[in-house]
Steps between C-alpha positions, in 0.01 A plus 500: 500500500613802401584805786665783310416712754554285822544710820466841302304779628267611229263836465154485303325795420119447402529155599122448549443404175590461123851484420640600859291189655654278197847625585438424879380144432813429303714652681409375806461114292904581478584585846439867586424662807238748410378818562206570350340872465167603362236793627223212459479271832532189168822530529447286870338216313797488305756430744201237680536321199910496488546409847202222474657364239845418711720517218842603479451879546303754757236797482422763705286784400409866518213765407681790412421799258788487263452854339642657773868518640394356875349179372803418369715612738272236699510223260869480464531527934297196563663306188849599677396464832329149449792348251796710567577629182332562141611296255238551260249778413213445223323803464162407349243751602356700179223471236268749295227620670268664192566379124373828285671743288750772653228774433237332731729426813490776741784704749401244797489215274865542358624571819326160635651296233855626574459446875386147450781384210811703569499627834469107707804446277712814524429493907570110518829483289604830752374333833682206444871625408602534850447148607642381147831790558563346840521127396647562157321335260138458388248465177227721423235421198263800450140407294511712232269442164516509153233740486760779518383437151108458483168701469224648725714466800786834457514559902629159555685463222707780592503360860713215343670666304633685808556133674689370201761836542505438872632140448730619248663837684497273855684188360790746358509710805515171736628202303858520623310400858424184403157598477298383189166685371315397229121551353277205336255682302178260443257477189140452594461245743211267541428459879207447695253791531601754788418454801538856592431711118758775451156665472202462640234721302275340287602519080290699270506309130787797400690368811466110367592626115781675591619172726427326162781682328731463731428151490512494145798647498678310716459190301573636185828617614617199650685271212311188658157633512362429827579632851739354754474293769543584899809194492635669191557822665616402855779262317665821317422693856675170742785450239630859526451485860689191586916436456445363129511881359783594732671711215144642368439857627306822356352284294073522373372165402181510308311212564214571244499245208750689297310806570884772601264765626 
């Protein structure tokens, strides 16, 4: 049985669900201990299940918001204060909130979609340099996505665009630490329906043909034709995590079919 990741002390943002709970179940299938973070009390049920299962690896959890500077400060604490160090940090938390046309989002709506795709990211990859400084060494994989390239979602796309420079300026500015930081940017992903929606007001018929062409879209730009699959993206995610990419830094993988972004 494979443990890639035996006795390492692992981060999850938006573990609750989607991708981030896919990365936790594999990760902790390979021997992680886990800290899992989430503002939605799923994320409990998530570590349940990891510790239930009494594999090789560990979960404990945390309901933090991750837009803001002090719930990551917190996240990283317990992680350190639990494990003793931080050997890994997955920053997951993210996702478009409204699919329209720049001209119909409004000032608080832009400003929503940045705080929910960049700023979890930018705070997490800053809250955990201390811990990863002091023991000199550490991985990071930021979630990016290839619709840095992609319609009726501008706000987000430029939120990771920003997360794709972030992982490129931070990986020159630390790699001679022996700290790695990459970004996995996923296609669409087929995956359960939310548990908790990104949001919660009902869709007009404009709201559902506007999802349509993003949909659309998506699948015309991928080379394969289809969307991805939640194992397809947490591989690329886990692989540039663990010690098999040890020379692999700076570095945006698109995981979307052949679709660059």
């Amino acid at each position: 049985m494979s443990a890639r990741f035996h006795g390492k002390s692992m981060v999850v943002t938006g573990a609750a669900q989607g991708i981030g709970k896919q990365v936790a179940l594999e990760a902790a299938a390979d021997g992680a201990c886990l800290t899992l973070v989430d503002r939605s009390p799923l994320v409990h049920e998530v570590a349940a299940e990891i510790n239930k299962a009494h594999g090789q690896g560990q979960a404990q959890s945390l309901e933090a918001d991750l837009e803001t500077w002090s719930g990551n400060e917190q996240a990283m604490a317990k992680a350190f204060r639990t494990y003793g160090a931080i050997d890994v940090l997955i920053t997951n938390v993210g996702g478009a909130i409204w699919m329209k046309p720049f001209e119909e989002f409004g000032e608080s709506e832009i400003l929503a979609e940045i705080n929910r795709s960049l700023y979890p990211t930018l705070w997490g990859c800053r809250a955990v340099l201390p811990y990863m400084y002091e023991q000199n060494r550490g991985a990071i994989v930021n979630v990016s996505s290839i619709a840095t390239k992609g319609i009726n979602r501008i706000p987000y796309s430029a939120a990771k665009g920003a997360v794709n420079a972030l992982t490129a300026s931070m990986a020159f500015e630390i790699g001679a630490r022996n700290i790695r930081i990459n970004a996995v940017a996923p296609g669409g992903t087929t995956a359960p329906p939310r548990k908790v929606p990104r949001n919660a007001a009902k869709q007009t018929p404009q709201d559902k043909a506007w999802m349509q062409e993003v949909v659309d879209q998506t699948i015309r730009s991928s080379h394969m034709k289809r969307y991805g699959l939640l194992r397809e993206m947490s591989a690329a995610i886990l692989f540039l995590a663990s010690d098999a990419a040890s020379y692999i830094t700076g570095t945006v993988l698109p995981v979307g079919g052949g679709d660059q972004g």
